[in-house]
N, C-alpha and C positions, 0 to 999 in steps of 0.2 A: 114348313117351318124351317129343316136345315137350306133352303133355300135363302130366305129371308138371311139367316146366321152368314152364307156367305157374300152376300151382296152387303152384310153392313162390316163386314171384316174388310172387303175389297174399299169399301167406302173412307175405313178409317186409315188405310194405307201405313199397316204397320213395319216399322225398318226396327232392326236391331243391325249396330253397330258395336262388335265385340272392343274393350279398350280396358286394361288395366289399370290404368292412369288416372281414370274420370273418377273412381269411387275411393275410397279410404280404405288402408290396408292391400291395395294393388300389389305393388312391390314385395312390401315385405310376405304377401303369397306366395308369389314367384318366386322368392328364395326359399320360401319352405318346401316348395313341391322340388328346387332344385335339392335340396336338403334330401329330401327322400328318393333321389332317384339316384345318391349317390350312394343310401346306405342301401337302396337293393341293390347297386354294382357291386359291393361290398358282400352282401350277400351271396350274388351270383359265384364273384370269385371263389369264397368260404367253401360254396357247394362243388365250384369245380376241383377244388383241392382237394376235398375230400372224395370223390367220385375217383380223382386220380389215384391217389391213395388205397381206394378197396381195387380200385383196378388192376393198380402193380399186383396189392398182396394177393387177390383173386388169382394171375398169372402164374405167381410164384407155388403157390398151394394146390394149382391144378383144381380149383374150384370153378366151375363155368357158371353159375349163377352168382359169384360174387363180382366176376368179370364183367358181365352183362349189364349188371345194376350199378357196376362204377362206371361203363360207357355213358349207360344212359344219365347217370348224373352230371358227368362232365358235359355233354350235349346237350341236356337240357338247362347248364347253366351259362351256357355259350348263346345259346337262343334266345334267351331271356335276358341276358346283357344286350347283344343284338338289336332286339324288340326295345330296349331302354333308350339305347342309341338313336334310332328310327324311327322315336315316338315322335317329338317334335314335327322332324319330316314329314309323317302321318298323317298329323292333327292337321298341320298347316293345309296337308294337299286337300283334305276332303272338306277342309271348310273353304277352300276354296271351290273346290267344286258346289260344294251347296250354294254359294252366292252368287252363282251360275243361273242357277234356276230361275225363271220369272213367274209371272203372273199367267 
């Protein structure tokens, strides 16, 4: 039976052609996801600041756990701007690799 399933999927010769433009509300999608990938930079920065922040005063206080947890907040908000940055790049490269693939 999953035999039969793939010999009429090969039969119907199905294509998808990604395109923003062909349906209603494209655009204005694309501006909202731009929308949000500005308020996570926005975010990311917020987080770096304050990571910087416990960081000094962690230094200053001779606290090594407050040190630490303001490193790690400033790097992990650097990474995740990064990754915001490189999402497109991303998207783009591995769908392009998937339309690579054939039959």
């Amino acid at each position: 039976m999953a035999l039969a399933t793939v010999v009429r999927l090969q039969l119907l010769g199905v294509n998808i052609n990604p395109n923003l433009n062909s349906g209603p509300g494209g655009p204005t999608l694309e501006k909202l996801v731009d929308w949000g990938a500005g308020l996570v930079l926005l975010a990311c920065a917020a987080g770096a600041l304050l990571g910087i922040g416990q960081w000094a005063l962690g230094s200053h206080s001779t606290r090594a756990s407050q040190v630490d947890s303001g490193k790690t907040k400033v790097f992990v908000s650097l990474g995740c701007a990064f990754l915001i940055g490189a999402l497109p790049a991303l998207i783009n490269f591995f769908e392009g690799l998937g339309s690579t693939v054939h039959k």
